[in-house]
Backbone as CSV, one residue per row, in Angstrom:
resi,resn,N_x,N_y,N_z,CA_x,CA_y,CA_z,C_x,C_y,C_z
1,UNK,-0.499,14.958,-29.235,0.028,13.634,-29.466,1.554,13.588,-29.335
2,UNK,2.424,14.774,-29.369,3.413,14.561,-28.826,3.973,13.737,-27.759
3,UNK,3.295,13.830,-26.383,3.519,12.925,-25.605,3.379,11.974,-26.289
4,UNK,2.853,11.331,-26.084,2.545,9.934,-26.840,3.872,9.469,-27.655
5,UNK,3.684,10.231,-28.828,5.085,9.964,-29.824,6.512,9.714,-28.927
6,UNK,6.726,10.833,-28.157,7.653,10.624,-27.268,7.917,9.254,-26.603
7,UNK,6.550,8.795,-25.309,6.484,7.834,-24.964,6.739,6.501,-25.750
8,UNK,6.287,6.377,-26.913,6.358,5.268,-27.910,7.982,5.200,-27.967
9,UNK,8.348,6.023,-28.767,9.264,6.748,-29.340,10.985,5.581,-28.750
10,UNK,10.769,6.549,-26.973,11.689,5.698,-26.199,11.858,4.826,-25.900
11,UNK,10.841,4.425,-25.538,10.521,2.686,-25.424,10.308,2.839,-23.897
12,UNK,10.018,3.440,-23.247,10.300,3.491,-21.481,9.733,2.275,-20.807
13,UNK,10.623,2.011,-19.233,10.167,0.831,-18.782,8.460,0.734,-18.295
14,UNK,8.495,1.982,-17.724,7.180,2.074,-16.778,6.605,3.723,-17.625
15,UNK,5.667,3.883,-17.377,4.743,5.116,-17.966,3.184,5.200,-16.802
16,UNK,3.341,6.508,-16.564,2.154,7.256,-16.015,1.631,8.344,-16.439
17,UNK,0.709,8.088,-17.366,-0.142,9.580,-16.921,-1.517,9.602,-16.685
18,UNK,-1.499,10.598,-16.143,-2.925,10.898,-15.018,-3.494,12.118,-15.540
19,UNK,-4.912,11.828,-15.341,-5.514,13.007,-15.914,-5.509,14.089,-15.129
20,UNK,-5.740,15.465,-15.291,-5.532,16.155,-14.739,-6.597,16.386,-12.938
21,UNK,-6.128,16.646,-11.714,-7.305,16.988,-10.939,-7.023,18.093,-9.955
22,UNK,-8.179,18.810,-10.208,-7.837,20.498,-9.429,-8.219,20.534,-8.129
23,UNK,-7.226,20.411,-7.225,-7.145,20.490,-6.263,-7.818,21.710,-5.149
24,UNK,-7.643,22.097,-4.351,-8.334,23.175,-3.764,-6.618,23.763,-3.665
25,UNK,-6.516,25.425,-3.911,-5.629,26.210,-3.837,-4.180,25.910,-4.535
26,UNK,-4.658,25.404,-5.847,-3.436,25.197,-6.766,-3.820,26.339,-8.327
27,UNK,-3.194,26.277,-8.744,-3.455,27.636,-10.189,-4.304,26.969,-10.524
28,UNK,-4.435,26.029,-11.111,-4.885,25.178,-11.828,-6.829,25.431,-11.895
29,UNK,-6.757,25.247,-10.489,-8.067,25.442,-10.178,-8.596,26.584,-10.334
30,UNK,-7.962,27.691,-9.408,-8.041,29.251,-10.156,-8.492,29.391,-11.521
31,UNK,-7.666,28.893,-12.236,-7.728,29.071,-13.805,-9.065,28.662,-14.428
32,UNK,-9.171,27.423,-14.310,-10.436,26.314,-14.530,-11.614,27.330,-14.283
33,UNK,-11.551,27.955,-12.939,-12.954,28.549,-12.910,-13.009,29.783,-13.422
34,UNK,-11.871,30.347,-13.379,-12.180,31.532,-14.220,-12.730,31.300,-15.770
35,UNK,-11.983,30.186,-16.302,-12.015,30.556,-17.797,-13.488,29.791,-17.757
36,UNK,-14.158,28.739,-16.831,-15.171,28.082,-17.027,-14.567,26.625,-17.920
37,UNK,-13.910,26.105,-17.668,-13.361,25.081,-18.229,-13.890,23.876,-17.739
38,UNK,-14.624,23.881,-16.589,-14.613,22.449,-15.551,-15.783,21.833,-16.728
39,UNK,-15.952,20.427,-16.953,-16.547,19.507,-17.468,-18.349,19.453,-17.046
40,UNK,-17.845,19.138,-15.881,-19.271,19.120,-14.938,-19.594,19.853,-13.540
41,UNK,-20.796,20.331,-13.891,-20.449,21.073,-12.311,-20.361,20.701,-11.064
42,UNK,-19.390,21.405,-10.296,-18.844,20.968,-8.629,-19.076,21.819,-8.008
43,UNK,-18.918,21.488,-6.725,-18.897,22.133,-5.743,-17.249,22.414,-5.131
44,UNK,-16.686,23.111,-5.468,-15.360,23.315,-6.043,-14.773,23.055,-4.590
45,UNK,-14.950,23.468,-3.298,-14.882,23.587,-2.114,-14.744,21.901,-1.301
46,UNK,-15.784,21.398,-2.018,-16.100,19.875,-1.889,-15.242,19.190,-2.567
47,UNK,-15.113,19.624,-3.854,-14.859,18.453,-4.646,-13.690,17.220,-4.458
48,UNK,-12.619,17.557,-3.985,-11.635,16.309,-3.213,-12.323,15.269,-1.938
49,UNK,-13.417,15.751,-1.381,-13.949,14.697,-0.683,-14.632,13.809,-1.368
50,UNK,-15.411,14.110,-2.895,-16.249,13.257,-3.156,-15.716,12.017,-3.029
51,UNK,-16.847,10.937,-3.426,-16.324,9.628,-3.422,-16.182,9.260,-4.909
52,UNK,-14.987,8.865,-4.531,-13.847,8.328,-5.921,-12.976,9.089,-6.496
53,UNK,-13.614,10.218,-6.730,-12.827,11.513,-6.708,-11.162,10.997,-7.209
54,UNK,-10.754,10.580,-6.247,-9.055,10.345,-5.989,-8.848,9.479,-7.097
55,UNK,-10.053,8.057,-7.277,-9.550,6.766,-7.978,-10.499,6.637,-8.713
56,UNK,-10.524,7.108,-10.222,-11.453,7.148,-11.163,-11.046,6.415,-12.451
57,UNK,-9.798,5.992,-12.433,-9.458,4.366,-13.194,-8.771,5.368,-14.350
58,UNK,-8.893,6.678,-14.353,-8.108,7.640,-15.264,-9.370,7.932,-16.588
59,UNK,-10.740,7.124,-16.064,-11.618,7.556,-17.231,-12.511,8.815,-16.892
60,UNK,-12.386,9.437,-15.437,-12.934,10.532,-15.697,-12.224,11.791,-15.664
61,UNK,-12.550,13.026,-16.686,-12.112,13.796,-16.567,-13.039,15.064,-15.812
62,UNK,-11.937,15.944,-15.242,-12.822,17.142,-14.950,-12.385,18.465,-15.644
63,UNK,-11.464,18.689,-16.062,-11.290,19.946,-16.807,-10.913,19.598,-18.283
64,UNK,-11.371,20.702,-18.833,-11.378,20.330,-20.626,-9.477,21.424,-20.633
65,UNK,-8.918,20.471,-21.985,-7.971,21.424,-22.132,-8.144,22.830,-23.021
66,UNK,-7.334,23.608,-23.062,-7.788,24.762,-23.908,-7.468,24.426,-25.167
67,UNK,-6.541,23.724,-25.809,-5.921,23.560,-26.857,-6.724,22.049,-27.332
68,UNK,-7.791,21.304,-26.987,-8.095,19.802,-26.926,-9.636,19.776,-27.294
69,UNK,-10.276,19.293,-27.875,-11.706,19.213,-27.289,-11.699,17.634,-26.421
70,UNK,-13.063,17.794,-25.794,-12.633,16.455,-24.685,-12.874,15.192,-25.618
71,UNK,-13.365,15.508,-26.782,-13.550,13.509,-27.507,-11.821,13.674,-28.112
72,UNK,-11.146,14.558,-28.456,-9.700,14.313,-28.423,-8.990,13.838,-27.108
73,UNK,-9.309,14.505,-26.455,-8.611,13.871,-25.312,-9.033,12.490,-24.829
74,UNK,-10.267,12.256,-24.750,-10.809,10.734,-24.542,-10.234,9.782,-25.809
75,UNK,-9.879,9.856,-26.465,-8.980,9.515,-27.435,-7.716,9.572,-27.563
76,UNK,-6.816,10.209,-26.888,-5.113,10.269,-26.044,-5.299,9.098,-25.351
77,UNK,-6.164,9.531,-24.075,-6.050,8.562,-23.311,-6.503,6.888,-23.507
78,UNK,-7.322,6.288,-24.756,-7.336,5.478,-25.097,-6.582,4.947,-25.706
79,UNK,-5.681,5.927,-26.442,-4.683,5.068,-27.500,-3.489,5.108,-26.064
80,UNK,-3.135,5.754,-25.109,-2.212,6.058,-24.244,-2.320,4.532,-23.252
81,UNK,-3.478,3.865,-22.624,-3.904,3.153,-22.397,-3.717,1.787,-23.087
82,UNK,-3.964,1.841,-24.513,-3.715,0.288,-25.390,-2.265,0.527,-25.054
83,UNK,-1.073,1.800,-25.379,0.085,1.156,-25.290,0.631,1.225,-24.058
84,UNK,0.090,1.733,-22.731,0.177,0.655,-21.448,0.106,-0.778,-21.111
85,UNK,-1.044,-1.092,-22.635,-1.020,-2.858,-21.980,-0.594,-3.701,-22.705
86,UNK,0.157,-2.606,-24.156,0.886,-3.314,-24.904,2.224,-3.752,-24.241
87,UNK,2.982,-2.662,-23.660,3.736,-1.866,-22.812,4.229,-3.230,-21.824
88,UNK,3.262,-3.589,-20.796,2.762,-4.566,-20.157,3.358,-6.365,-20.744
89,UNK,2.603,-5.935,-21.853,2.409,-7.550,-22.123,3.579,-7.729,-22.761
90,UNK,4.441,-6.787,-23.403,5.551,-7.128,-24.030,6.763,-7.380,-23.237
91,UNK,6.297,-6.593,-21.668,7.414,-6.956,-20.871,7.440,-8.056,-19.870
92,UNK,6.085,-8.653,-19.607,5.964,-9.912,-19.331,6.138,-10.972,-20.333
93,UNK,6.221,-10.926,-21.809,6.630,-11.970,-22.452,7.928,-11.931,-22.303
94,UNK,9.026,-10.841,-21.953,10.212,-10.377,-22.035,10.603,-11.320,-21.127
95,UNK,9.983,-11.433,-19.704,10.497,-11.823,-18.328,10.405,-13.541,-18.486
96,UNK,9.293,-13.696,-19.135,9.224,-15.272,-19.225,10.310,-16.416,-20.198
97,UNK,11.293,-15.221,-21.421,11.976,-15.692,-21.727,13.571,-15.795,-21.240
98,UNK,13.442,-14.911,-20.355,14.958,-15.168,-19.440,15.121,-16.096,-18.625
């Protein structure tokens, strides 16, 4: 939740984060399969072609963190999400009063 705190914290104009996705020939991926981390099983070789793959609206994940269980993390990203559209709406009320 650090991030988060941070993000709040500053007040920033714009905010992104993206869930994590293991690419073919990045550590990341390496890692994932060694330790057995991936969520669901792939076809690891495949997996950047599937469809959607790329654009999954940030609700799916594929690797669990080591330090996280995934209903924590599905829970970052929900509270991370409300203050995107808090985020949002506070800066369109912002724009409408200038």
């Amino acid at each position: 939740m650090e991030t988060y705190n941070v993000i709040k914290e500053i007040n920033v104009d714009e905010m992104y984060v993206t869930n994590l996705i293991p690419f073919p020939g990045i550590a990341m991926l390496e890692q994932a399969l060694r330790d057995n981390y991936f969520i669901e099983e792939f076809d690891v070789n495949n997996l950047w072609r599937m469809y959607g793959f790329h654009y999954t609206d940030n609700k799916r994940f594929y690797i669990k963190p080591y330090q996280l269980e995934l209903e924590e993390l599905r829970e970052f990203r929900n509270k991370f999400d409300t203050l995107l559209s808090e985020n949002k709406r506070m800066k369109s009320l912002e724009e409408c009063h200038v």
